[in-house]
C-alpha positions in Angstrom: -15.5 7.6 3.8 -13.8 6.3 6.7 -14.5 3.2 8.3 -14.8 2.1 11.7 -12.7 -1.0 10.8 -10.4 -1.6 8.5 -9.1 -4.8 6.8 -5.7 -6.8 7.8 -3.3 -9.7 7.3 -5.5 -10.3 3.8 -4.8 -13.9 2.1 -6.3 -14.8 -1.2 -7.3 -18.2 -1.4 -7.5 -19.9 -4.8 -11.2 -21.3 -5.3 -11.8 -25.1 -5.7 -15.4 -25.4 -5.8 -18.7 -23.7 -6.1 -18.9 -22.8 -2.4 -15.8 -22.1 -1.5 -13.6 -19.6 0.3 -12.0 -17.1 -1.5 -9.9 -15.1 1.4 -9.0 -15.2 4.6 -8.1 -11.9 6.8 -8.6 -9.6 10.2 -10.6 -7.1 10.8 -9.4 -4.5 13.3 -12.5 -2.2 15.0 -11.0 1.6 16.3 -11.8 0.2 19.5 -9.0 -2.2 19.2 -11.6 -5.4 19.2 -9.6 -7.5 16.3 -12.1 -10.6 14.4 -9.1 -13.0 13.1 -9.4 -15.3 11.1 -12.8 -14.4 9.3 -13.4 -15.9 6.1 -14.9 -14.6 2.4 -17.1 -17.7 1.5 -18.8 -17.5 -1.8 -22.1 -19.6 -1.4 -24.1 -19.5 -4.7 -24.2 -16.1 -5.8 -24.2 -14.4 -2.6 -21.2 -14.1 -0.6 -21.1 -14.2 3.7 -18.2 -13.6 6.1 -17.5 -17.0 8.3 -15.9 -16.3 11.9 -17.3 -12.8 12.9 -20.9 -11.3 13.7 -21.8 -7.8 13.0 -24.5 -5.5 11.8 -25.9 -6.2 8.4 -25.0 -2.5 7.0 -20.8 -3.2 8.2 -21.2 -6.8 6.7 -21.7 -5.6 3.0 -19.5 -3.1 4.0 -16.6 -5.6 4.7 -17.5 -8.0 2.0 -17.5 -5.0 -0.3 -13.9 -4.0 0.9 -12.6 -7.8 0.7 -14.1 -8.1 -3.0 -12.3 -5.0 -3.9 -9.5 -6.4 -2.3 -9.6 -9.9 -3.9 -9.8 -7.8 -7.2 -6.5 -5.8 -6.3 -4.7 -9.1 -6.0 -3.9 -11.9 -9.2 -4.6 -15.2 -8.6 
């Protein structure tokens, strides 16, 4: 399924404690709107994106996307 967004300029970072961040990337809408910077922050057990505000439904959808891309990519 396509996406009304896709991710960009992904960085893994290497955890150093509980709630920490574990990447850093861009996220480019089809309207050419670009969120840069936004972070993968693991709090817990839950996970939230730090630097950009969106609609619950596309925030799994990114966090999804960046987990599957943290995955993708050794440590």
């Amino acid at each position: 399924m396509n996406q009304p967004w896709r991710i960009t300029n992904f960085e893994r970072v290497l955890p150093i404690d509980p709630d920490h961040v574990w990447a850093v990337f861009d996220i480019e809408f089809n309207g050419g709107d670009v969120a840069g910077h936004v972070q993968l922050r693991q709090v817990g057990q839950r996970f939230e994106l730090l630097g950009v505000e969106m609609a619950p439904d596309t925030r799994e959808a990114v966090i999804s996307a960046a987990l599957e891309e943290v995955r993708r990519r050794p440590a």
